[in-house]
VMD Tcl script that builds the backbone (N, CA, C; Angstrom):
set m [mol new atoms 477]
animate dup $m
set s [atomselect $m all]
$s set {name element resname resid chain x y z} {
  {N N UNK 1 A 0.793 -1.182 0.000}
  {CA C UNK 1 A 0.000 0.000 0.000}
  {C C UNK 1 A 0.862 1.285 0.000}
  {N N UNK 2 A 1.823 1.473 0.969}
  {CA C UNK 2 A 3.007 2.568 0.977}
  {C C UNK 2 A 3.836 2.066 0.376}
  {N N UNK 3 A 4.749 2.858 -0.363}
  {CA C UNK 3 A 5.627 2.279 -1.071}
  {C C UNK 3 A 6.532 2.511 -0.039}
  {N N UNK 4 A 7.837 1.959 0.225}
  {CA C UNK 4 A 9.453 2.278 1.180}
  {C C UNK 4 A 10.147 3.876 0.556}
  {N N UNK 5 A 10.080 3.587 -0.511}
  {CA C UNK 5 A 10.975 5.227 -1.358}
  {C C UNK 5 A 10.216 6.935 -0.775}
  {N N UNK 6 A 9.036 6.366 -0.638}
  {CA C UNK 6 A 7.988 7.425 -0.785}
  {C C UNK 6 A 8.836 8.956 0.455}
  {N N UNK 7 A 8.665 10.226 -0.069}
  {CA C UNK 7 A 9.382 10.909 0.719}
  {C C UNK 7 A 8.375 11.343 1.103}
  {N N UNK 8 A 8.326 12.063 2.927}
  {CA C UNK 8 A 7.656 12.815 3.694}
  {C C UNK 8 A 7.826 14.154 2.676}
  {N N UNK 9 A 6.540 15.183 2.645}
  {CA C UNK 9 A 6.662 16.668 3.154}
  {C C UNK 9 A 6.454 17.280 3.974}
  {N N UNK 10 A 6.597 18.716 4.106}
  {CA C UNK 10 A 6.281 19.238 5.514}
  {C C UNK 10 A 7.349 19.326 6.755}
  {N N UNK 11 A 6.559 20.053 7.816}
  {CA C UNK 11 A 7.867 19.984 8.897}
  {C C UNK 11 A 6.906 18.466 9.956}
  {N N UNK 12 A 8.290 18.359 10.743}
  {CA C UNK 12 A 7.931 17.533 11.622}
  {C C UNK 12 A 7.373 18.348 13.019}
  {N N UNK 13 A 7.117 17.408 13.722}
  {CA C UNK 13 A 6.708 18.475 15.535}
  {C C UNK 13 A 8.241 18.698 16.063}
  {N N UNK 14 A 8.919 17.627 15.431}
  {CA C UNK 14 A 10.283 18.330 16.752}
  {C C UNK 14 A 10.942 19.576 15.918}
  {N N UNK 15 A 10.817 19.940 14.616}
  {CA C UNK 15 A 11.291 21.116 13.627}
  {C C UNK 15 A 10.853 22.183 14.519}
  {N N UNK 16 A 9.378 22.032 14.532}
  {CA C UNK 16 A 8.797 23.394 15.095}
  {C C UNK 16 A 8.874 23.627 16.340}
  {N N UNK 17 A 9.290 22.896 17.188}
  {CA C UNK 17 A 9.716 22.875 18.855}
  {C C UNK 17 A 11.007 23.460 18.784}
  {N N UNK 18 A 12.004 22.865 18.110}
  {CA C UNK 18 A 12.989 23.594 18.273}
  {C C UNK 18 A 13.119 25.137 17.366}
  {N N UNK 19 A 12.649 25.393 16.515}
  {CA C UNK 19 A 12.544 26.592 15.798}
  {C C UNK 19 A 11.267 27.690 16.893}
  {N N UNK 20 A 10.772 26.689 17.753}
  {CA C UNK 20 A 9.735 28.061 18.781}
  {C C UNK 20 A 11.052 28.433 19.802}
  {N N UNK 21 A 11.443 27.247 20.304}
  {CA C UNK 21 A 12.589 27.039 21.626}
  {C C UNK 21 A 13.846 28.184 21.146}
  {N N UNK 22 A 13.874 28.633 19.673}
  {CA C UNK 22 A 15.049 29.554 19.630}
  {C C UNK 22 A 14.862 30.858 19.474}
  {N N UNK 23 A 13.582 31.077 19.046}
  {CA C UNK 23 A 12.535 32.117 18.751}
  {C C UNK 23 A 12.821 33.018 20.394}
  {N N UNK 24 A 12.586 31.826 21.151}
  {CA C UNK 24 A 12.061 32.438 22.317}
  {C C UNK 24 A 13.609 32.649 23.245}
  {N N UNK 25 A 14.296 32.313 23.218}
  {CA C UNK 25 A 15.747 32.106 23.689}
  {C C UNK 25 A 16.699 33.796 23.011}
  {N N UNK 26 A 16.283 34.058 21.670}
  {CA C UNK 26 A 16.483 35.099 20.992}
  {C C UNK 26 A 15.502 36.553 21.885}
  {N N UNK 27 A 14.171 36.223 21.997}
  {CA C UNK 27 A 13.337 37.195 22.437}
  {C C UNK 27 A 13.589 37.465 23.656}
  {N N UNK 28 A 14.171 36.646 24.569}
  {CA C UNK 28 A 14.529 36.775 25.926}
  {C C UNK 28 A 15.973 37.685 26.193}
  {N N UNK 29 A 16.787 37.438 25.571}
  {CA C UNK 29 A 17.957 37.991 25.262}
  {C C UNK 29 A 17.872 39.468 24.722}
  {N N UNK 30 A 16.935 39.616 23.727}
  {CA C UNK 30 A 16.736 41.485 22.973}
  {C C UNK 30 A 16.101 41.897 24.423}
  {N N UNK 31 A 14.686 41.053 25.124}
  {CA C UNK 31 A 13.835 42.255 26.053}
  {C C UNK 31 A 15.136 42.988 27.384}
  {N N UNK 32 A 15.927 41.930 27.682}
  {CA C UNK 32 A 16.295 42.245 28.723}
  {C C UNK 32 A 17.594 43.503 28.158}
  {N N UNK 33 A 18.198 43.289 27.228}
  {CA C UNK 33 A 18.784 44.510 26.614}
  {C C UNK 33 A 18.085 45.643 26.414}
  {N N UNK 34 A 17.372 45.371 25.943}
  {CA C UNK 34 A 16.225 46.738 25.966}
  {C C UNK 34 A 15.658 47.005 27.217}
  {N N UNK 35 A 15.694 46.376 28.092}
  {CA C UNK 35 A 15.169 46.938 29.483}
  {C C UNK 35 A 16.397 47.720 29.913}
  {N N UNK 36 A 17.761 46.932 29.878}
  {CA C UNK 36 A 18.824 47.953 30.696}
  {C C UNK 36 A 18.952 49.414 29.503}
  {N N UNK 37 A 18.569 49.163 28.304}
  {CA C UNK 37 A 19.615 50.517 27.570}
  {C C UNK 37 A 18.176 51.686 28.227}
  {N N UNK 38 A 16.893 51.262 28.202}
  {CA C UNK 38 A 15.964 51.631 28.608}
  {C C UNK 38 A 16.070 52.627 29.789}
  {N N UNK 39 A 16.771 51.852 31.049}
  {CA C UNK 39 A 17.089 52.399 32.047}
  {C C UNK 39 A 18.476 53.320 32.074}
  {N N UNK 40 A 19.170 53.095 31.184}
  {CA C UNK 40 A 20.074 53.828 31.067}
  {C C UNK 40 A 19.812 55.482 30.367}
  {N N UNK 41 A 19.123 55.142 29.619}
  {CA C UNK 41 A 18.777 56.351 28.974}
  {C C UNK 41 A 18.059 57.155 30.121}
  {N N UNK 42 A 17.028 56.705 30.875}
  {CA C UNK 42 A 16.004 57.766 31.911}
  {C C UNK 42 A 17.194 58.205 32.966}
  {N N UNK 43 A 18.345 57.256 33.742}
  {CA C UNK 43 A 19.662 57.708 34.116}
  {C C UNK 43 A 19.853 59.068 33.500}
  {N N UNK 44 A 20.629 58.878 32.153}
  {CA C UNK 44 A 21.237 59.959 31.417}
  {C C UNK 44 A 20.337 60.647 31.537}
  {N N UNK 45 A 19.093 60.776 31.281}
  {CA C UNK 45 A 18.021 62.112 31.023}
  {C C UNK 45 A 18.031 62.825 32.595}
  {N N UNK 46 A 17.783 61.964 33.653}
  {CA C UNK 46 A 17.752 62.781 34.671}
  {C C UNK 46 A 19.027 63.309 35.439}
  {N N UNK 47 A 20.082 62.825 34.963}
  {CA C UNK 47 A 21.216 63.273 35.002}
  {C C UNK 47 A 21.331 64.930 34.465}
  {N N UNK 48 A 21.075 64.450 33.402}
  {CA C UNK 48 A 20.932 65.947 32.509}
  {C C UNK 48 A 19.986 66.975 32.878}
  {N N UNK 49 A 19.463 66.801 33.621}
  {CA C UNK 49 A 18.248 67.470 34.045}
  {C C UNK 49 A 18.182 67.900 35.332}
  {N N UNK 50 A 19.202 67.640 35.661}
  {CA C UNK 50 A 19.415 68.010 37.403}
  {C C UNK 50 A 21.051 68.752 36.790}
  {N N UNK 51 A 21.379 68.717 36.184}
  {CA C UNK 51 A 22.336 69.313 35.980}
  {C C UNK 51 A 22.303 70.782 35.405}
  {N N UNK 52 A 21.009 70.898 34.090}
  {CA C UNK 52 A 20.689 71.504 33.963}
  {C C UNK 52 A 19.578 72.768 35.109}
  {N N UNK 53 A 19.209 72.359 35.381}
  {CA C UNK 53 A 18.439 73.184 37.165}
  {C C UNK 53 A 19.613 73.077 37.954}
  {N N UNK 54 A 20.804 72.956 37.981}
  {CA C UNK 54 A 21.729 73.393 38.778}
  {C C UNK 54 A 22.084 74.960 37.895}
  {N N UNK 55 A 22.146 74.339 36.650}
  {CA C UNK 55 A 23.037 75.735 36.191}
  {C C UNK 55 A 21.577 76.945 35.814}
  {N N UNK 56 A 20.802 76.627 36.262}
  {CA C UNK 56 A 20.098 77.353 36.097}
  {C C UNK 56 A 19.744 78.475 37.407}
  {N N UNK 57 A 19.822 77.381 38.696}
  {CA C UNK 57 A 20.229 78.539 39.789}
  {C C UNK 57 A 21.545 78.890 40.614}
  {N N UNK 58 A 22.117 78.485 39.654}
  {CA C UNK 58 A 23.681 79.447 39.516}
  {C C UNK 58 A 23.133 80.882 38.692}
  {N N UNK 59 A 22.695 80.627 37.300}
  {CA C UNK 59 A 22.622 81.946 36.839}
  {C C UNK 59 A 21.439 83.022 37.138}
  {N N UNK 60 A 20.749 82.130 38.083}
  {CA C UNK 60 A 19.500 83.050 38.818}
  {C C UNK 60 A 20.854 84.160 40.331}
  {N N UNK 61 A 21.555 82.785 40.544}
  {CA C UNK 61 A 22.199 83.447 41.924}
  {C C UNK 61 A 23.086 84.843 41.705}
  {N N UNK 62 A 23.606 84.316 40.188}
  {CA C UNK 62 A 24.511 85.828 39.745}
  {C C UNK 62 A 23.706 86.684 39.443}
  {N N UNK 63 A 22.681 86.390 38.657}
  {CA C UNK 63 A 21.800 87.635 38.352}
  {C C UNK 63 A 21.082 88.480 39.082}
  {N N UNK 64 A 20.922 87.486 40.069}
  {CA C UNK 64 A 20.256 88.172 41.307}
  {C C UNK 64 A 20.253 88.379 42.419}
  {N N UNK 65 A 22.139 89.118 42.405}
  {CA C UNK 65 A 22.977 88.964 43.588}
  {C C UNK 65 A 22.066 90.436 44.270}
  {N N UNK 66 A 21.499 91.184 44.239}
  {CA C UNK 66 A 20.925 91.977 45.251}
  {C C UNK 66 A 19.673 92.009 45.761}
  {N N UNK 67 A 18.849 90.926 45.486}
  {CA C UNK 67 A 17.771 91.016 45.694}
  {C C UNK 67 A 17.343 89.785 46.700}
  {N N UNK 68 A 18.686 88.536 46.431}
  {CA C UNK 68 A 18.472 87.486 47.361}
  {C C UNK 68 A 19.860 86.808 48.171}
  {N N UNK 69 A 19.512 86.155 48.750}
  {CA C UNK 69 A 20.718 85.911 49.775}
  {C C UNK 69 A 21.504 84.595 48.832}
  {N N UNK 70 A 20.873 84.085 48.111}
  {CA C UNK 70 A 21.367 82.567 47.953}
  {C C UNK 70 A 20.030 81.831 47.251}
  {N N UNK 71 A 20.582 80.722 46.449}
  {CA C UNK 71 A 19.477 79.703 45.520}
  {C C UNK 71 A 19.687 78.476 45.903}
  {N N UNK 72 A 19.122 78.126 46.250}
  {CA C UNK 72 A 18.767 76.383 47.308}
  {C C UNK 72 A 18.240 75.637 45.818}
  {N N UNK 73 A 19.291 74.542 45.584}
  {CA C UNK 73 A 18.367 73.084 44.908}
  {C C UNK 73 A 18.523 72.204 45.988}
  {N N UNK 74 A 17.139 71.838 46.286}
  {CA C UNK 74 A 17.074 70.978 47.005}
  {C C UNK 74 A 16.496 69.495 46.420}
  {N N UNK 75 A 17.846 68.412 46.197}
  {CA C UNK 75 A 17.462 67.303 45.329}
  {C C UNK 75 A 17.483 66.326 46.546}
  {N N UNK 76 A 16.005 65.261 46.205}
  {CA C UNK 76 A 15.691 64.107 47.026}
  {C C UNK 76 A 15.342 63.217 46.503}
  {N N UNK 77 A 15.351 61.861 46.708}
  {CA C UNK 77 A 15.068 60.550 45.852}
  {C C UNK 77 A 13.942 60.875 44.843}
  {N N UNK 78 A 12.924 61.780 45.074}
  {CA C UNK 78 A 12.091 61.646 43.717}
  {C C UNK 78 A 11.937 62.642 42.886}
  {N N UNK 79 A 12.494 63.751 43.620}
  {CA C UNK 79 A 12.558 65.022 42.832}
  {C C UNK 79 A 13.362 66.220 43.183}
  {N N UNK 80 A 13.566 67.557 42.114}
  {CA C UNK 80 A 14.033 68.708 42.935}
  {C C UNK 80 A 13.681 69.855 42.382}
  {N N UNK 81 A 14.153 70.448 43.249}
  {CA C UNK 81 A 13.270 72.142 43.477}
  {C C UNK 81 A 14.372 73.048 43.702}
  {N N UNK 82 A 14.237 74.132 42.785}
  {CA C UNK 82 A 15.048 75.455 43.137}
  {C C UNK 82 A 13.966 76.825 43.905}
  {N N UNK 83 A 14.961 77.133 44.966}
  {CA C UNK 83 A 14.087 78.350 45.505}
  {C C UNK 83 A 14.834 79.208 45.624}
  {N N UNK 84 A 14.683 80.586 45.667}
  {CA C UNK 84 A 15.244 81.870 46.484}
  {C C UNK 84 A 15.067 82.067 47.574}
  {N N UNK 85 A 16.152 82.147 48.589}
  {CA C UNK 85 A 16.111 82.156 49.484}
  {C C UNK 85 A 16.314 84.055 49.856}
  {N N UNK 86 A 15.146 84.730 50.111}
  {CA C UNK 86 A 15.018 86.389 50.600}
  {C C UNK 86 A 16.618 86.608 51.359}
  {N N UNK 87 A 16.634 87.301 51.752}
  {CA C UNK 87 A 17.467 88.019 52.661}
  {C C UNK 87 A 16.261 88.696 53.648}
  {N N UNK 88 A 16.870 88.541 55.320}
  {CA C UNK 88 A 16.230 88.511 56.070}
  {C C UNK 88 A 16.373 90.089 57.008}
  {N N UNK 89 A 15.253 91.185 56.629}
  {CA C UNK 89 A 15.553 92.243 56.966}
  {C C UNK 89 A 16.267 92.663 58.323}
  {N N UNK 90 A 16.147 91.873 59.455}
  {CA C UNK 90 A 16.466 91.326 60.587}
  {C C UNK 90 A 18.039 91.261 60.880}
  {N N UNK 91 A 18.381 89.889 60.020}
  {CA C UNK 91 A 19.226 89.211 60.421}
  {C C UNK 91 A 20.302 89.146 58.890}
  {N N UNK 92 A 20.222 90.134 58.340}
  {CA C UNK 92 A 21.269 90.078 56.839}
  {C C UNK 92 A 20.622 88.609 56.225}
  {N N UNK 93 A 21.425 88.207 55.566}
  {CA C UNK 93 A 21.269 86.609 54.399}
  {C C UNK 93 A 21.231 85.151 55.807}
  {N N UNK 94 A 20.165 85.482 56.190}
  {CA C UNK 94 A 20.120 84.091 56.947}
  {C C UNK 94 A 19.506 82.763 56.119}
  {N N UNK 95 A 20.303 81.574 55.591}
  {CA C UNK 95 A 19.943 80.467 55.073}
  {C C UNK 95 A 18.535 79.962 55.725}
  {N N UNK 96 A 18.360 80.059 56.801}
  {CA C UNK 96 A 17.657 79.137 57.402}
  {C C UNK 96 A 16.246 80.139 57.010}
  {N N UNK 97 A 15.985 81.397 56.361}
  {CA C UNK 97 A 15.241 81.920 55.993}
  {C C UNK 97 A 13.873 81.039 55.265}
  {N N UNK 98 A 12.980 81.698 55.427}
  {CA C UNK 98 A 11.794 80.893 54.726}
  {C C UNK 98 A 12.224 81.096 53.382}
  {N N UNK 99 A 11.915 79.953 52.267}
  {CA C UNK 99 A 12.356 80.131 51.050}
  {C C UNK 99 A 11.272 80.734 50.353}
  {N N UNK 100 A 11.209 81.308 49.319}
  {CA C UNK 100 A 10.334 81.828 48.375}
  {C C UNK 100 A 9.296 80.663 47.758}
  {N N UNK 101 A 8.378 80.631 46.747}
  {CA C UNK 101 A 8.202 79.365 46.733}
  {C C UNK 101 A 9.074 79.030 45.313}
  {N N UNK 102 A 8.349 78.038 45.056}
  {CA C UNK 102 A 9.146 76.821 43.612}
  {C C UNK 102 A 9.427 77.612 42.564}
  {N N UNK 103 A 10.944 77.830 42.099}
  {CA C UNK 103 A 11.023 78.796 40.805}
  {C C UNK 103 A 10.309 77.397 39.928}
  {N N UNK 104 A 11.461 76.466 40.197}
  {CA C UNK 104 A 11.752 75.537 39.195}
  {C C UNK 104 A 11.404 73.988 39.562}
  {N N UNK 105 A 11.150 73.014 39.108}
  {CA C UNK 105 A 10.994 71.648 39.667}
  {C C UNK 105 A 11.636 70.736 38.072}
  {N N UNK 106 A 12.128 69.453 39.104}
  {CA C UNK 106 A 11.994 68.137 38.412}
  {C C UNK 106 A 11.058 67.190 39.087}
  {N N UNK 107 A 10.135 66.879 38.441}
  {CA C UNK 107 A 9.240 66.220 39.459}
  {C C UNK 107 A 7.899 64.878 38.781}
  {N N UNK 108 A 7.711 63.827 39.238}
  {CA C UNK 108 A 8.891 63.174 39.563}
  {C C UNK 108 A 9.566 62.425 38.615}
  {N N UNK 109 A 10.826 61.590 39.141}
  {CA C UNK 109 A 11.636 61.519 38.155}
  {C C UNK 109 A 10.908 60.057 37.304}
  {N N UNK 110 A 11.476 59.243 36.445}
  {CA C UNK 110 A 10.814 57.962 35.897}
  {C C UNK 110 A 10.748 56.987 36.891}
  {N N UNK 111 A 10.413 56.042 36.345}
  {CA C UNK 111 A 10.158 54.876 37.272}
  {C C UNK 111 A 11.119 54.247 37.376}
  {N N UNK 112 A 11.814 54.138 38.455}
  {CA C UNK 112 A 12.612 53.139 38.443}
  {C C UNK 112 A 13.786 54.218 39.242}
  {N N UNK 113 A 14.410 55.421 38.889}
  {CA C UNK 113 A 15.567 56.060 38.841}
  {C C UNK 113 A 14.980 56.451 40.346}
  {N N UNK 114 A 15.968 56.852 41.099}
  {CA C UNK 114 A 16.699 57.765 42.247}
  {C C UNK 114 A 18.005 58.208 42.095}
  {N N UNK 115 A 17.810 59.063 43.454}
  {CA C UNK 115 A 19.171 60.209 43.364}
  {C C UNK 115 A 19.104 60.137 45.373}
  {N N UNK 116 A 21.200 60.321 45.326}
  {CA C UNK 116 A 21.300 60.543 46.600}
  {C C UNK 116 A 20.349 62.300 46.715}
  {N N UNK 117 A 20.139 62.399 48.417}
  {CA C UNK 117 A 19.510 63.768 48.314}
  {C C UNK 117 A 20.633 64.498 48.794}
  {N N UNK 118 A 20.139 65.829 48.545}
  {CA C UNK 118 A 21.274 66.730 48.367}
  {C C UNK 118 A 20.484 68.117 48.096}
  {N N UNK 119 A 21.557 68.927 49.261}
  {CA C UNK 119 A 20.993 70.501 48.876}
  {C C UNK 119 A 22.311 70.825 48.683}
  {N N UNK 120 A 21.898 71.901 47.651}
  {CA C UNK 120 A 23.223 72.770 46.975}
  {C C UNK 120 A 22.855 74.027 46.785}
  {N N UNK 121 A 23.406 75.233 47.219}
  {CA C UNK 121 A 23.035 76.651 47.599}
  {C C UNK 121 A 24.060 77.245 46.922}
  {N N UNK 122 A 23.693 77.717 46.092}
  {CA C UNK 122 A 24.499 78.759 45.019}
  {C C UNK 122 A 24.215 80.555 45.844}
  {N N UNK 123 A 25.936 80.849 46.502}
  {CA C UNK 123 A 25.977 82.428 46.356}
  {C C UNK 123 A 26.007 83.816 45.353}
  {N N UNK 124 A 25.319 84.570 45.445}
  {CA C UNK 124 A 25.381 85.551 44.715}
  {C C UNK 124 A 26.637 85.562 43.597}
  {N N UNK 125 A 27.583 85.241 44.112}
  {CA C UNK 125 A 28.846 84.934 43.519}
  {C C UNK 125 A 28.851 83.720 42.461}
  {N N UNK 126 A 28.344 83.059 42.961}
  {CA C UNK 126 A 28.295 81.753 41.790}
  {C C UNK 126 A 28.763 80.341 42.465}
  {N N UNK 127 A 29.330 80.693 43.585}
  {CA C UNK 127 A 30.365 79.624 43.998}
  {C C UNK 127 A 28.708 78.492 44.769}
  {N N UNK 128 A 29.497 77.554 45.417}
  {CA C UNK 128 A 28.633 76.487 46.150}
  {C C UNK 128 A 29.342 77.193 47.661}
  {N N UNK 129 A 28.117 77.086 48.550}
  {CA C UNK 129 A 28.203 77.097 50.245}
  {C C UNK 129 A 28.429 75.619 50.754}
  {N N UNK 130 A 29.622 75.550 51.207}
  {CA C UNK 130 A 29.751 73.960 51.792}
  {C C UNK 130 A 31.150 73.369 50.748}
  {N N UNK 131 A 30.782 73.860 49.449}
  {CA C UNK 131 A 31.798 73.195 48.825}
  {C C UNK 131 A 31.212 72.233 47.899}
  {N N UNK 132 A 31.838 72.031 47.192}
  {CA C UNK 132 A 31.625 70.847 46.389}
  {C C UNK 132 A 30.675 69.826 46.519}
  {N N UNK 133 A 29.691 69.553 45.430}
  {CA C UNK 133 A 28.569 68.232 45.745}
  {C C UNK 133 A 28.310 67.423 44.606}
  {N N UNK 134 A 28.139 65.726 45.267}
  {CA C UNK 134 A 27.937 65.205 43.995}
  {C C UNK 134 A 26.864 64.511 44.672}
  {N N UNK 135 A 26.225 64.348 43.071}
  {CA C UNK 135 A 24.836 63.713 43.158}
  {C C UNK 135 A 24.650 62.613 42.083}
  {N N UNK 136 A 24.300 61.507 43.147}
  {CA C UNK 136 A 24.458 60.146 42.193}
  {C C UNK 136 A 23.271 59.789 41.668}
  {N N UNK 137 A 23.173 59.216 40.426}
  {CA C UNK 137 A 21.921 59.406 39.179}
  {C C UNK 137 A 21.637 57.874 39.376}
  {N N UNK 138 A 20.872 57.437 39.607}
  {CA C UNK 138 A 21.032 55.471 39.560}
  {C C UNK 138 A 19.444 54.645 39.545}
  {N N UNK 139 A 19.530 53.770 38.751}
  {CA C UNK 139 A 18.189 52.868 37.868}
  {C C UNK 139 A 18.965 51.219 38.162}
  {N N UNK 140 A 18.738 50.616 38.929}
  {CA C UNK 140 A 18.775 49.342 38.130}
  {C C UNK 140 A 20.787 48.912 38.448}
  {N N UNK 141 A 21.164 48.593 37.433}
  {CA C UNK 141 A 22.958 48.501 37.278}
  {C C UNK 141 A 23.583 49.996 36.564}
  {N N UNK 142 A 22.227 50.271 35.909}
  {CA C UNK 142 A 22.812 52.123 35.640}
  {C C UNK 142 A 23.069 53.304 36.123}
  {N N UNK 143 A 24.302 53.562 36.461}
  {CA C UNK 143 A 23.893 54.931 37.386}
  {C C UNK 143 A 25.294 55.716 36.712}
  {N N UNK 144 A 24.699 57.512 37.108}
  {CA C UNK 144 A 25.244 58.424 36.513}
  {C C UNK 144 A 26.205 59.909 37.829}
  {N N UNK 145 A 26.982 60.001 37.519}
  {CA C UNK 145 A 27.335 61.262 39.277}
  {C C UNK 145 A 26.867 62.877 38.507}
  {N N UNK 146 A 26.638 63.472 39.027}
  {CA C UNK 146 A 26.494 65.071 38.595}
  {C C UNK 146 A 26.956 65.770 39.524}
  {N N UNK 147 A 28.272 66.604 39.393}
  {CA C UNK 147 A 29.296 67.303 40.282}
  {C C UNK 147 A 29.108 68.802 40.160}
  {N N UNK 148 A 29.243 69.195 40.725}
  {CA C UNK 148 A 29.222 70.563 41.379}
  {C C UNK 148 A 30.381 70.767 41.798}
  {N N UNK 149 A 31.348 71.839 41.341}
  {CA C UNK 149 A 33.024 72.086 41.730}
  {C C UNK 149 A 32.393 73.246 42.656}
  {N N UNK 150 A 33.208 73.564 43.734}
  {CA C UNK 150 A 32.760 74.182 44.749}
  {C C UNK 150 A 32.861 75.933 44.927}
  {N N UNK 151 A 33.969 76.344 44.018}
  {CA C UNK 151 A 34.762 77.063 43.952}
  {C C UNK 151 A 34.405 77.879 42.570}
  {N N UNK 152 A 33.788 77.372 41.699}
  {CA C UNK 152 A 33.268 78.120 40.318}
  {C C UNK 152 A 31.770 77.410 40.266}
  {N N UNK 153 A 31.071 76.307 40.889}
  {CA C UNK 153 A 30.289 76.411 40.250}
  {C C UNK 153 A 29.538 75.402 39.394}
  {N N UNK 154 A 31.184 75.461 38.892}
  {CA C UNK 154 A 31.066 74.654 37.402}
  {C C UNK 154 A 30.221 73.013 37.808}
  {N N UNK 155 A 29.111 73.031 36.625}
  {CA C UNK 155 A 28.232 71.323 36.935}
  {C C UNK 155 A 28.399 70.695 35.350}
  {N N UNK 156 A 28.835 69.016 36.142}
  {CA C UNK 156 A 28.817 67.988 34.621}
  {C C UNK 156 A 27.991 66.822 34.941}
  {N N UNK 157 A 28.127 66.568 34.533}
  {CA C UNK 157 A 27.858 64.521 34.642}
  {C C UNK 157 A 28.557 63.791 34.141}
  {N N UNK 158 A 29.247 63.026 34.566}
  {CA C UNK 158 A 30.070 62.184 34.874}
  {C C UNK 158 A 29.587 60.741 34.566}
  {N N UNK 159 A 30.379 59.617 34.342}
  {CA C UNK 159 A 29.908 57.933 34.413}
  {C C UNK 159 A 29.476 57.500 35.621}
}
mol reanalyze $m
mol bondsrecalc $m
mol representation Tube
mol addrep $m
């Protein structure tokens, strides 16, 4: 009835088991790459973004060396805020002054990212009170520093 010569067509079940089994071995391998570059990127962005609202109340602090004592960013695990801090008719440039309210915000940051907290107070002058600050950017195995030189000012981000 069958002849012996006769050839199969088609795939078999173990073809398509192993052609799903690599499918999926491949798909497992791209998601999880794409999850870290994922997290790396919201890193870099909020890196950049706290760096940027640094230099932004630096150039509020020079510009507006007579009208305020000092510019407070105050950065905390989910967000940050720049304020003016008045000068206190009383007591000259007292820090501990009530702050003005929110020039500026980052708020909040993506899912996943934090930051050490950190206040950084830019003088009229430009410089940092305290000195030098770094602020660590971090998601996951990704994380980024954003420095503050104490003495000019000057803010980067760093690896």
């Amino acid at each position: 009835m069958f002849p012996m010569n006769r050839r199969e067509h088609g795939y078999a079940l173990i073809d398509v088991g192993v052609a799903l089994a690599l499918t999926g071995v491949l798909l497992a391998l791209a998601l999880s790459t794409w999850g870290s570059t994922l997290r790396g990127r919201r890193v870099t962005r909020v890196a950049e973004d706290l760096t940027g609202l640094l230099r932004y109340a630096q150039q509020l602090a020079v510009a507006d060396s007579v009208d305020a004592c000092l510019y407070r960013v105050t950065v905390s695990t989910t967000d940050a805020v720049v304020r003016r801090i008045p000068p206190d008719p009383t007591t000259g440039c007292a820090p501990a002054a009530a702050p003005d309210p929110i020039l500026r915000q980052i708020s909040p940051y993506p899912s996943g990212v934090t930051t050490t907290a950190q206040v950084v107070e830019f003088l009229p002058s430009g410089r940092v009170v305290g000195g030098s600050a770094t602020i660590t950017v971090a998601a996951g195995t990704s994380s980024r520093t954003v420095s503050v030189e104490g003495a000019t000012g000057r803010t980067e981000v760093g690896p």
